[in-house]
C-alpha positions as CSV (number, residue, x, y, z in Angstrom):
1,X,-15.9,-10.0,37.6
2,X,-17.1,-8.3,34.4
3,X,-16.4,-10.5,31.1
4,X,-17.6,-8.1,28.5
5,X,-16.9,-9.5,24.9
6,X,-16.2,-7.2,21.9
7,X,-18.9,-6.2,20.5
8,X,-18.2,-7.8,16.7
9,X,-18.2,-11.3,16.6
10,X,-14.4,-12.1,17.2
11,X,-14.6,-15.5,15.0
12,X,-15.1,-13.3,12.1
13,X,-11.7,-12.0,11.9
14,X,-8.7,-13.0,10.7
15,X,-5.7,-13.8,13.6
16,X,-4.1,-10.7,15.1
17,X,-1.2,-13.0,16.3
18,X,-0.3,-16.5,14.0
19,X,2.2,-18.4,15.9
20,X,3.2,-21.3,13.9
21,X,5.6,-24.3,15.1
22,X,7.4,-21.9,17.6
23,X,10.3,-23.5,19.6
24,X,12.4,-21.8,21.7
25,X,15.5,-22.3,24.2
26,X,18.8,-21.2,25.5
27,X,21.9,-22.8,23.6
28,X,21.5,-26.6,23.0
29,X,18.5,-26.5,25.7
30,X,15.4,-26.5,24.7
31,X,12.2,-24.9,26.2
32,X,9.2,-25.2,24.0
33,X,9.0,-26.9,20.8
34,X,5.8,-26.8,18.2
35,X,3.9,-24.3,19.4
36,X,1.3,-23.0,17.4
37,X,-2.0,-21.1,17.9
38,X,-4.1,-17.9,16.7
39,X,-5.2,-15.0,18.6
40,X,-8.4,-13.1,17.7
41,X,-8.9,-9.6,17.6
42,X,-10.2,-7.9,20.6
43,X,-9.8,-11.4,23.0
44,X,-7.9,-11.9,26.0
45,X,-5.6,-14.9,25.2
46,X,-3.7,-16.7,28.2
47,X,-0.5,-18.6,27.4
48,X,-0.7,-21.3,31.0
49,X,1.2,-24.1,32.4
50,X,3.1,-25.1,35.8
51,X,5.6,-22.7,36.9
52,X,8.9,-23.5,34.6
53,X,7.5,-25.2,31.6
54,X,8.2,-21.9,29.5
55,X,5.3,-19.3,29.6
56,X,7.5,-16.3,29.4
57,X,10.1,-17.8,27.3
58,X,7.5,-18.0,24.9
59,X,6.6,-14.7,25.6
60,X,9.8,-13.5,25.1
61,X,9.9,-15.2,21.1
62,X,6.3,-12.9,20.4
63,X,8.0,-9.4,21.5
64,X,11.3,-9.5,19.7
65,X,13.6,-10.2,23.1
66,X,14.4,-13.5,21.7
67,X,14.8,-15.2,18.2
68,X,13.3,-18.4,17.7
69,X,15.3,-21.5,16.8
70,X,12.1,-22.5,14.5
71,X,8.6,-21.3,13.3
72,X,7.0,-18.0,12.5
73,X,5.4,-15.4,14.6
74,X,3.1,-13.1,12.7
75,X,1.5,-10.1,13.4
76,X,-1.4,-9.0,10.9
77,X,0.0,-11.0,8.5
78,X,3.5,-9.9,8.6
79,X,6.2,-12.5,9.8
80,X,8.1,-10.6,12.7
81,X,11.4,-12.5,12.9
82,X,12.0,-13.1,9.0
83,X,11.2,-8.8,8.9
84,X,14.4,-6.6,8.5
85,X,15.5,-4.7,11.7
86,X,13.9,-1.5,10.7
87,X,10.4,-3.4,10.2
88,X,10.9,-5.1,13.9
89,X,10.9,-2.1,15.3
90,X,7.6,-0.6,13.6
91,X,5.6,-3.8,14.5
92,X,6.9,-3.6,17.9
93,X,5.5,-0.5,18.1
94,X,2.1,-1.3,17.6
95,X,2.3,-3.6,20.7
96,X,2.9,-2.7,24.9
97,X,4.5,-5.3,27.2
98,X,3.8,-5.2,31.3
99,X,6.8,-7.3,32.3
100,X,6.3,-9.3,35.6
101,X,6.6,-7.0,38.6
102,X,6.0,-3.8,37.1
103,X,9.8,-3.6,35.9
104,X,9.9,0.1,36.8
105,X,13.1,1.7,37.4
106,X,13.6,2.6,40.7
107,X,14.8,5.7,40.7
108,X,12.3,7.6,38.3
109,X,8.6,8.9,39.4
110,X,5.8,6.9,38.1
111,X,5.3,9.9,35.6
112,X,9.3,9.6,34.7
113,X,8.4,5.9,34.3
114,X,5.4,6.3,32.1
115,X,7.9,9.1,30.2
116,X,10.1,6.7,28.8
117,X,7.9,5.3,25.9
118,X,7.6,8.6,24.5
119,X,10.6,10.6,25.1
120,X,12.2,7.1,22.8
121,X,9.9,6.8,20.6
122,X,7.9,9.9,19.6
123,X,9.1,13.5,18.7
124,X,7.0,15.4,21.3
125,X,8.2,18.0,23.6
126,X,8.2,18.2,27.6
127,X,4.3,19.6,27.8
128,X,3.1,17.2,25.7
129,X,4.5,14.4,27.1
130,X,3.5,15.5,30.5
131,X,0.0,16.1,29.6
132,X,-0.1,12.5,27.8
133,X,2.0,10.7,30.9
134,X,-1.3,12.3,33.2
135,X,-3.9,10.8,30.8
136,X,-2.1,7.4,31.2
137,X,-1.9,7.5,34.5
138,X,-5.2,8.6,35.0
139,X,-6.6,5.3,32.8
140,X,-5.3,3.5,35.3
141,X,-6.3,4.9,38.5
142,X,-3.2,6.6,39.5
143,X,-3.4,10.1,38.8
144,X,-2.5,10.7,42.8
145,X,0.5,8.3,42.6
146,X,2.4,10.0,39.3
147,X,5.5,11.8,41.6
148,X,5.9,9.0,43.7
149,X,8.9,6.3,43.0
150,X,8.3,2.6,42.6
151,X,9.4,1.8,46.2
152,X,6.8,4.3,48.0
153,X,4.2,2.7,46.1
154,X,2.3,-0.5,46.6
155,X,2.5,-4.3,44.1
156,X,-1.1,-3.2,42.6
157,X,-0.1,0.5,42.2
158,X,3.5,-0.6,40.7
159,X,1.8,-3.0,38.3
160,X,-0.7,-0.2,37.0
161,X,2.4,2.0,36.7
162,X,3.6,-0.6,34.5
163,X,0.5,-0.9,32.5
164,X,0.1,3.1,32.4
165,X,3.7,2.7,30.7
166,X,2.5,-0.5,28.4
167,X,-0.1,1.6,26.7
168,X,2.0,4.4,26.2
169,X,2.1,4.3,22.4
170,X,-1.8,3.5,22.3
171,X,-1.2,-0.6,21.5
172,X,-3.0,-3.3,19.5
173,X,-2.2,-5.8,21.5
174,X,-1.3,-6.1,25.3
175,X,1.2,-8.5,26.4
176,X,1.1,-9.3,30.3
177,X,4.0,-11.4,32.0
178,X,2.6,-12.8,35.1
179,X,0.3,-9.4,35.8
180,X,-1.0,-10.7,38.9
181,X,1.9,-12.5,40.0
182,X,2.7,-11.5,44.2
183,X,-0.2,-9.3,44.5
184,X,-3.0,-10.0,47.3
185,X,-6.5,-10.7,46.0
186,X,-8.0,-7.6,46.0
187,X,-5.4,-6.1,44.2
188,X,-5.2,-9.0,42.0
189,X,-9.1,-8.8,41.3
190,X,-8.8,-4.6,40.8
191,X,-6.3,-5.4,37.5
192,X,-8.4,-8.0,36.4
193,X,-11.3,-6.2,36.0
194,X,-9.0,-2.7,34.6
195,X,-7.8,-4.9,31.6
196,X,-10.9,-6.1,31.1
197,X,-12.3,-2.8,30.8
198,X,-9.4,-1.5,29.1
199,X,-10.0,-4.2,26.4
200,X,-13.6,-3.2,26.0
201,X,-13.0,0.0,26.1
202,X,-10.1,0.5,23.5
203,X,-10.6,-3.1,21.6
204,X,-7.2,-4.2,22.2
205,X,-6.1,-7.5,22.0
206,X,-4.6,-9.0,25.3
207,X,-2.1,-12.0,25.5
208,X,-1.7,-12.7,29.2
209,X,1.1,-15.4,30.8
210,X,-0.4,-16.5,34.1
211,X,-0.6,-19.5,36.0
212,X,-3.1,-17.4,38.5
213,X,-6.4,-19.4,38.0
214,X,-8.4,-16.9,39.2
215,X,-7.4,-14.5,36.6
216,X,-7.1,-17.1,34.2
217,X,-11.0,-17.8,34.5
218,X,-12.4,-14.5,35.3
219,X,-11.2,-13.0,32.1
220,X,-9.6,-15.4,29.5
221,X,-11.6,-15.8,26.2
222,X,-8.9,-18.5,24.7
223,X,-5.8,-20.2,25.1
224,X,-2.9,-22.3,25.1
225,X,-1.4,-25.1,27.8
226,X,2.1,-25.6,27.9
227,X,4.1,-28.7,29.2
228,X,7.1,-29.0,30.8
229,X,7.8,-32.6,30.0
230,X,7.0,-32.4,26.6
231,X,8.0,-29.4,25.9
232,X,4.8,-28.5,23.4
233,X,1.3,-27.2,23.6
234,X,-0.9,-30.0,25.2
235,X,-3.9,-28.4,25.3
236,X,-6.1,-25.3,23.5
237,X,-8.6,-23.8,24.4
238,X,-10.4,-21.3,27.2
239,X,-9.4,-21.9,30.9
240,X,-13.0,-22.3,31.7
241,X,-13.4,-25.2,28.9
242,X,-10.0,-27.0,29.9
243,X,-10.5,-26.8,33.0
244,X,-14.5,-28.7,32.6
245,X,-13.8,-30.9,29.5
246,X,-9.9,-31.4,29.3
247,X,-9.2,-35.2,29.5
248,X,-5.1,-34.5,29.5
249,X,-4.4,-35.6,33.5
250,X,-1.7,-32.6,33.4
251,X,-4.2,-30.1,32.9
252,X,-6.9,-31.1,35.0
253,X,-5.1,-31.5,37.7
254,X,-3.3,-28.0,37.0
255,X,-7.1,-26.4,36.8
256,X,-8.2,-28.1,40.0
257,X,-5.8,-27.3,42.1
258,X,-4.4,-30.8,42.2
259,X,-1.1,-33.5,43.1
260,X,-0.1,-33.6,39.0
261,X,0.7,-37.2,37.8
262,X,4.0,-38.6,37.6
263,X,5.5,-37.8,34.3
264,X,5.4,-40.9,31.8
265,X,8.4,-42.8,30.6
266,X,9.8,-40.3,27.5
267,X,7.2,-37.6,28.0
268,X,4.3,-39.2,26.4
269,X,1.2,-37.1,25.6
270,X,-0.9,-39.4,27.6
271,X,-4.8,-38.7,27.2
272,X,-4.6,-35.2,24.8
């Protein structure tokens, strides 16, 4: 699986994404506290844990669909939630989010689909649109696909139509909920390797929610672990690192494909 790195030296540049002591939850319950890390420009970031320790919740704080109870989020600088509602909307902008599953409506084309970014957001007419709908499509292999709805049309070839539609607006950063999530491993392995050549193609930066380790190791540069029982960040670093050097029980038996331990008496960080 290609791993192509940017060709500047990403440690050079400042953070694209600063989150700083993030927590997040619904009502009095509470999902993630503390969560802090960086994102360099141009890498493929993973955000990873168990299924239900808070991954997409997270994800939901970084692209405006929920507000934070604490902590910053900040893109180039700029602090996202503490922004007015006009200034929201221009970050969010300069970001494209492939929700899990494509999250295509079903009763639109592909091209309809892929549409929808631009007819909201831009002033172009019908031609235009059309012409830049087909270049999207075509980026992602699915220039055949474009007048076909959502339920004539494969998991991989939905997924790609909700990439096509991610990258609409031509993005700094990719967001990715669960990308790989119900596909078989071809198809799994094909949009692996498209983001990675989309990232070294357009130098986009990538922050990917997965719990799929072979994504997570074929194409993460850096990274964050999230726990369940604590409810913070136990871990940072790339999956293939963690998964070698990371003493924290919870994580190496998530990266080998191992029984976890027994939670500890009040959620103790035992061995990070």
């Amino acid at each position: 699986m290609p791993q192509e790195k940017p060709a500047t030296d990403l440690a050079s540049h400042a953070p694209q994404l600063l989150v700083e002591g993030l927590a997040v939850g619904y009502g009095a319950t509470p999902v993630q506290r503390e969560v802090s890390f960086s994102v360099r420009p141009g890498s493929i970031f993973a955000i990873m844990g168990a299924s239900g320790c808070g991954k997409s919740t997270v994800l939901k704080a970084l692209i405006g669909l929920l507000r934070p109870s604490a902590g910053v989020v900040r893109f180039g600088g700029r602090d996202y939630w503490a922004a007015s509602e006009a200034s929201r909307d221009e970050l969010a902008r300069r970001f494209g989010v492939l929700f899990q599953g494509g999250a295509l409506w079903s009763g639109m084309t592909a091209s309809e689909n892929v549409a929808l970014a631009f007819q909201m957001f831009t002033s172009l007419d019908a031609a235009a649109i059309d012409a830049l709908v087909q270049v999207k499509l075509s980026l992602v292999g699915l220039e055949a696909g474009r007048a076909s709805l959502p339920a004539d049309l494969s998991g991989g070839m939905r997924q790609r139509v909700g990439l096509a539609r991610a990258l609409a607006l031509d993005p700094e950063i990719l967001f990715l909920d669960e990308p790989s999530t119900g596909l078989d491993p071809i198809s799994a392995r094909r949009l692996d390797d498209l983001i990675v050549e989309l990232r070294a193609g357009f130098g986009m930066t990538v922050v990917m929610v997965s719990h799929e380790l072979p994504s997570l190791f074929g194409i993460c540069d850096d990274g964050v672990f999230l726990d369940a029982t604590t409810h913070t960040v136990i871990a940072h670093g790339s999956p293939q690192v963690l998964r070698d050097t990371c003493p924290h029980p919870m994580v190496r038996a998530f990266m080998h494909r191992e029984r976890p331990p027994e939670p500890t008496p009040g959620g103790a960080d035992a061995g990070q």
